[in-house]
Each structure stands twice: as C-alpha cells, then as structure tokens.
N, C-alpha and C positions, 0 to 999 in steps of 0.2 A: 249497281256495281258491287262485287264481289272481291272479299279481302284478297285474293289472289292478282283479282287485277288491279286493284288498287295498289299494292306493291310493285305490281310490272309497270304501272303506268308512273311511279313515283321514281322507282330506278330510271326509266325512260329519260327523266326531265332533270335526276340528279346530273347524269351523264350529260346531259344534249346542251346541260350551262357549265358544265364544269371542264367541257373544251373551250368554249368561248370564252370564261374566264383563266385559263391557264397564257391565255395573250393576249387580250384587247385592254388589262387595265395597264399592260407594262411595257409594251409594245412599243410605245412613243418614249420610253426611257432608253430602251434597246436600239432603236432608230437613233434618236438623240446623239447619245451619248457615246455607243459605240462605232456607231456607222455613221454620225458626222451629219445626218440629214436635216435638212433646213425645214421650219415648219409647214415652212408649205409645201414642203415631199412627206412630211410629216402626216399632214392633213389630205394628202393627194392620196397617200397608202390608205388610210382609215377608211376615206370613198370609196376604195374597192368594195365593199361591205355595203357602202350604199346604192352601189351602181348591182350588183349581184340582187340587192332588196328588190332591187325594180325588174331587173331580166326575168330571173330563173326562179324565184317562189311563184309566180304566177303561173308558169309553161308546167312547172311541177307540178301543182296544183291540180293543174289541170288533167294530167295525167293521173294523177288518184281518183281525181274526181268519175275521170269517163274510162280508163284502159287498162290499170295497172293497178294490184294490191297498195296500199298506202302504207304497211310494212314494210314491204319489197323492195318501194321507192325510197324510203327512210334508209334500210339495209344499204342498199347502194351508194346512195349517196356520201354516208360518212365511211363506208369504205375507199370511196374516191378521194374522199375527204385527205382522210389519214395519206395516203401517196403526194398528192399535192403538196399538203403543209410540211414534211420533209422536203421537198424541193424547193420550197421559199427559204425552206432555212438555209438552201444553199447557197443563195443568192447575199452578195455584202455589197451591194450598189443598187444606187433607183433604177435604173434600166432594164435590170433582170430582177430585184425583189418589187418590183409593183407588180408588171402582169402576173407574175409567181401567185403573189398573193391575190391576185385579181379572178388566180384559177379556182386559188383555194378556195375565196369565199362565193364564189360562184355554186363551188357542191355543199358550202355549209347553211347560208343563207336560205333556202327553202326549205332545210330541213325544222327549221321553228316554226314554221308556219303547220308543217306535215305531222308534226309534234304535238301540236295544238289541235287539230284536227281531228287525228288516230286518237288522243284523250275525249274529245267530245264526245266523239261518235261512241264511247261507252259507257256517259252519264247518261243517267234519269232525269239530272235538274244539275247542267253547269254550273249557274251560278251560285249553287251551292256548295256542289263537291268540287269543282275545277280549283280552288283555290289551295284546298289540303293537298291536292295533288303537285300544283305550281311551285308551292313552297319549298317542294325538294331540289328543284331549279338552284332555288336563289341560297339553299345550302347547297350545293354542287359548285356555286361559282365561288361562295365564301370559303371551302376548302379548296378552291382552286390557288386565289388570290394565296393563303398564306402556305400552303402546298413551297409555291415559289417563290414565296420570301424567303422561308425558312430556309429552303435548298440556295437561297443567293442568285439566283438568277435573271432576279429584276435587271438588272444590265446585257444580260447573256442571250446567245440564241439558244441554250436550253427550253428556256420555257418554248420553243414552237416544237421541240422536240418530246415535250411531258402532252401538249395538245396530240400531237398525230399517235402515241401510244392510247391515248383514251378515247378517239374519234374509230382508230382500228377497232376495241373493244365494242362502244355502240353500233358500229356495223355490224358486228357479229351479232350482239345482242335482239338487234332490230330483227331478227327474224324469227324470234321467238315471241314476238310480240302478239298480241289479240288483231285475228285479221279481219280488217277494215277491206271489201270487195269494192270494186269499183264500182259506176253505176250500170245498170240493164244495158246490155250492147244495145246500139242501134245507130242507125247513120246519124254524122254528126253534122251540121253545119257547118259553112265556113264560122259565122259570126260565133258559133259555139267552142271550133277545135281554138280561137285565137281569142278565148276567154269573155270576148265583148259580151256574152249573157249575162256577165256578173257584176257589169255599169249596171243594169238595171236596176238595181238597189240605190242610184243615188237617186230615185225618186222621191227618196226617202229625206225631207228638210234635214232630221236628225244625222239619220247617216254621211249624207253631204258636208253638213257642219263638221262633224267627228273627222271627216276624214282632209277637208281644210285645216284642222285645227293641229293635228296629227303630224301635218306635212309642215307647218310653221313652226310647230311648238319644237321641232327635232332639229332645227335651224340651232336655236341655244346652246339646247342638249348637247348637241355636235363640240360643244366647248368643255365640258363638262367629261364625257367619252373620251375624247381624245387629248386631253392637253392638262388633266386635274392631274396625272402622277407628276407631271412635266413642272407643273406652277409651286408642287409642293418640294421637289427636288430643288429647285430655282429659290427657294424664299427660306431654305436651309436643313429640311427635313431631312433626315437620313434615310436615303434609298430602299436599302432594305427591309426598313418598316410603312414604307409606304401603301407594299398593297395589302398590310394587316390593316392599316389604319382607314384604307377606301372599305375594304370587306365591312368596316363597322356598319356601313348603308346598306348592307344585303342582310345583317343581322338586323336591321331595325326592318327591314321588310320581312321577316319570317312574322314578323307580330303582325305587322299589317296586315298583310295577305290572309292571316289567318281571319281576322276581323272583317276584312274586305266584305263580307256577304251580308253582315249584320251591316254596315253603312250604307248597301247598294239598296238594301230592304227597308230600312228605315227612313233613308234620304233620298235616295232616286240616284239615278244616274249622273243627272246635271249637277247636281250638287257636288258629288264625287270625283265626276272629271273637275268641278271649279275647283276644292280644293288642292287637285292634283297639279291641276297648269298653276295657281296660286302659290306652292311651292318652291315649285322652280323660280320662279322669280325671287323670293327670298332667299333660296340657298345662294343664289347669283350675290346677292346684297351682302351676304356673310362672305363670303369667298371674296369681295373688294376691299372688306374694313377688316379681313384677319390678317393674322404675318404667325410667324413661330415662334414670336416668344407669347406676349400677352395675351395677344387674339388670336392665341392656337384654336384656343376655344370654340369661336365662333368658324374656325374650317371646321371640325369636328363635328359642331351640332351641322355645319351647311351639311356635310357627308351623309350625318344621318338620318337628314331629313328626306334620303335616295328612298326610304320608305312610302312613304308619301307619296313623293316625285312618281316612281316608279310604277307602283300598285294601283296608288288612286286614276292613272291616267292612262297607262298601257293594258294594264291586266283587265282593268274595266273594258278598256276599248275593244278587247279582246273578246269578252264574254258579251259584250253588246252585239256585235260585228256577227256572235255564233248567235243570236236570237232572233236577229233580220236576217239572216241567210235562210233560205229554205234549203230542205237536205242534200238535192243533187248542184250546190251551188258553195257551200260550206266549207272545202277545201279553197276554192276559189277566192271566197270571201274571205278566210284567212289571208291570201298571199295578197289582197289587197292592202287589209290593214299593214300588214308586213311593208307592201310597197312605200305606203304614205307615211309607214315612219322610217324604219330602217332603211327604206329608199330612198326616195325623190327628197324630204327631209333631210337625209343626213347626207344625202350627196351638196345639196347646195351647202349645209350646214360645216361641212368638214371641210371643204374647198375656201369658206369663208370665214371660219376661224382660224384653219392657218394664214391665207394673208392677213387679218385683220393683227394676229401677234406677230407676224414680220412687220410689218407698218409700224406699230407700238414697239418694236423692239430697237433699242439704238445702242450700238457699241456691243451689241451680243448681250445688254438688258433688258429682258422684256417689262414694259410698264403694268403688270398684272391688274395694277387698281382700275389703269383705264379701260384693261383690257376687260375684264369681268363686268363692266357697266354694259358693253353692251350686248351682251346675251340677256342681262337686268332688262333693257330697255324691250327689247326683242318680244320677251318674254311677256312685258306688260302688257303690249299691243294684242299678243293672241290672246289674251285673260281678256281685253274688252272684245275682240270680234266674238270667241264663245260666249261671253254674257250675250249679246244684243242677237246674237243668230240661231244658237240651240234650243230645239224647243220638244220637250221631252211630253208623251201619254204614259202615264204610269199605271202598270198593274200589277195584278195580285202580290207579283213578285217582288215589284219595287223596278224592275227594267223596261226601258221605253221598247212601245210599240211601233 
C-alpha cells in the first residue's frame, strides 16, 4: 500500500466517522431535552441504526461483492445519505423523526462495513496496516464531538445539519477512491444473490463464538451509546461540555489502535477480545459509583476506558472476520460482523435500555446507580460464555485460523 493510498484511505475513515459522530453522541440530548422524547422513543430512535445494521449492510455488501464497484456503492450511498438526514432534521415528533431517521441510517449503516472492505482490499497484511488507517476514524469522530460542542449545538437540530454537509462531501469524495471491481460476472444463485454463502463461515467454532459474543456484548454497549450524554446531563454536567468530555474515549483510542497489532501479535486474538469484553464491564462499574462531584473521576477514566472497550473487541473482530473470509465473500463478511453488532445487538440492546431507564425512572428521576448495574451484569455473562467457548489456532501472525 502506497503513500497515496494510504492518505485516501485515511481521509476515507476521517470522514465516514466524523458523520456518525456529528449525532449519535448527542442525539439523545436533542431528543431529550428539546423534543420532549421519552427514553424509550429515545432508545426506539437509536434502533434505527440497528435495525438498518441488519437489512442493508448485508444486501450492500452484497452488491460489492458480486455487481457494482465498492466506490460506486460507498459514493451513493452517502450521497443519499446527506438528503435523508436533512429530512430528519425536519421532523420534531416521533411519528415522522423515526422512520426519517429510520431512512437515514438505512443509507449510512452499510456504508462501515463498505469502508472496511474498499480499505482491505488494498493491504498486504491488515492486521498490520488497517489499524493506522482506522485511526483516522476515531479522529474524525473526536473532531466531530467537539466540532458540536464548541458550535452549542448539543441541544440543537443543528448537529443533523453539520452531519448531512459532511456525508454530501464523502459522497463526492468516494468516487475518487481506489476501485475495488466486483467479482467475475457469472450467474448467481439463489443462496448466493440472498448472501446465505457467507453463513458458511460459521463453521468456523471461532467465528461462531465471535459473532454470539458480538450480538450479546452490544446488548450493554446499547447503554453506553445511547444514554451516557443523557446520565451525564442528568447527574449535573454541563451540556456543552459533554461531547468534549465523551471524545476523551476516542482520544484514548488513537493510542490503542495504534498499538492494536503489537497485542494481536503478541497475545492472540482471545486474549484481546477478553480484555476487550472485560472492559466494558468495568467501565459499566465506574459509571454506577461516579456522580459529578467527587467520582467525576471514575466517569472519566469509565469514558476512557472507550479505548480498550472499543479497539480491543470491535476493530479486532473486524480484522478477524477479514482473515476467515475468503476474497469473493469479504464484503459480505464485513456486513455480517456489522450485522451482529451494530445490528441484531443494538437493536435488542437499545429497545432494552430505554425501558430498563423508564422502569428505574420515578418522578422523571432516573435511578442511574441501578440503572448502570445492569449492563455490569449483562456484560459479565458474555465475559464467561467467550472464556468457556472461544477457542483460537494461532499463527505466524498472532490471528486465529
């Protein structure tokens, strides 16, 4: 890979998170606070995201895979993208901003998977260089987040408006991208146009584990995503600073990520997803015993521990997920991991931590202590089913076979 493309695939990944973070950390403030939404329209909105994880990165996918340039379909889509997400922001009631939003992340959600792909497809060795590349991701959302603080719009439907100017940009961009061709025309099956070729992979003990784990572990997470700006507003934070203070977790992932390749090569995989899911449960544990005065502290390190959380168990899953796929299946294979977390995961996950804080909530107080225990609990169960079920071959590289 080539200084050139390593710069277009960097910009690529600044861009493709630095929409997703212009609304998804503050989104539930904006809902909240100024449209009055209850957490569990709260948590119903955020599912759009995971109901979109499970449709359309796959059918996408699928379409790289076998019919269409993987540029092409990237170009498109956050072209569509960018129209959509103005039309959500026109919406100020659940009736018309769900499906709205329901549209939007329909054309945004495949495109992380298509992102992850179109970068593969022009390493020599992923798990080496995917990680320098990924990194500019997770600066793209960190200037997203304080982008919007700074401008005040954590309460505002601006922030959906600063996303649809930079989702139009990555559509334009995306077609200057390195072209990823589809695969060799040739008739395609039923079982193949409707993805089922790329279940064959969970033949795979490991892969199967990975992708149960993925689907439970985003159950938590779904508390975390959706309802951290919400708890820290609620326990006295000042709004504004809020999405400075989340961004602190995307800053401690730049060091991560970068590091990522020396742990996956040293320790193996299982070891790295363990301390990955292991994370989350302790940030869950800090996030019950902090408040804003004395145990600001302990939100703080919980946030920064999003490093860990996020690198050690997603971005892994990622580069695993691209070394069991074989090449005409590797799009596919992305939209699956995409499926099982940011899908089927955060769909039950989002659906079940807004009622779980309506339930805990009385007089329009939410109980946060009680509430953060059980994503804790959640969280410790999948840490034992990945101990007793992942069972990793290691080689040369340090990633299971």
């Amino acid at each position: 890979m080539g200084l050139k493309t390593r710069i277009q695939l960097s910009t690529l990944m600044f861009l493709q998170y630095f929409i997703w973070g212009t609304w998804y950390v503050t989104l539930n403030t904006y809902l909240g606070e100024s449209l009055n939404f209850t957490a569990t329209q709260i948590g119903l909105c955020y599912g759009t995201f995971a109901i979109a994880a499970m449709i359309s990165p796959f059918f996408v996918g699928l379409i790289a895979d076998k019919f269409f340039a993987t540029e092409k379909v990237l170009g498109a889509m956050h072209l569509l993208g960018a129209v959509l997400l103005l039309l959500a922001s026109r919406a100020t009631t659940f009736q018309f901003f769900y499906p709205a939003l329901l549209l939007y992340t329909l054309s945004y959600a495949p495109t992380m998977a298509l992102s992850n792909s179109l970068s593969f497809h022009q390493m020599e060795d992923p798990g080496k260089q995917f990680p320098g590349v990924r990194v500019l991701g997770t600066i793209g959302w960190i200037v997203a987040n304080n982008v919007i603080g700074w401008l005040g719009y954590t309460l505002t439907v601006e922030q959906l408006y600063v996303g649809a100017a930079a989702s139009l940009m990555l559509g334009l961009y995306s077609f200057t991208l390195p072209h990823v061709p589809p695969g060799k025309a040739k008739k395609a099956s039923l079982k193949e146009l409707v993805g089922l070729d790329a279940l064959s992979l969970f033949k795979s003990r490991a892969f199967a584990t990975l992708m149960i784990a993925s689907v439970l572990i985003f159950i938590p997470v779904s508390f975390y995503f959706g309802f951290t700006a919400t708890f820290m507003s609620d326990i006295g934070i000042n709004p504004d600073v809020i999405p400075n203070r989340i961004s602190m977790g995307q800053m401690a992932e730049i060091l991560f990520i970068l590091i990522l390749p020396f742990f996956i090569t040293r320790f193996g995989v299982k070891r790295v997803l363990f301390v990955g899911i292991t994370a989350w449960l302790i940030r869950f544990l800090l996030f019950a015993n902090g408040n804003a005065g004395s145990g600001v502290w302990m939100i703080y390190t919980g946030i920064i521990l999003h490093g860990i959380c996020y690198d050690f168990f997603v971005v892994t899953g990622q580069i695993f997920v691209d070394k069991k796929a074989p090449d005409h299946l590797k799009s596919s294979a992305q939209g699956l991991i995409t499926f099982a977390t940011y899908g089927l995961g955060m769909f039950i996950g989002t659906w079940f931590a807004g009622r779980t804080i309506d339930t805990l909530t009385t007089n329009g107080v939410a109980d946060w202590v009680k509430i953060w225990y059980v994503p804790t609990v959640i969280a410790a169960v999948v840490l034992l089913i990945f101990i007793f079920l992942f069972r990793e071959k290691k080689n040369s590289t340090g990633l299971s076979v």
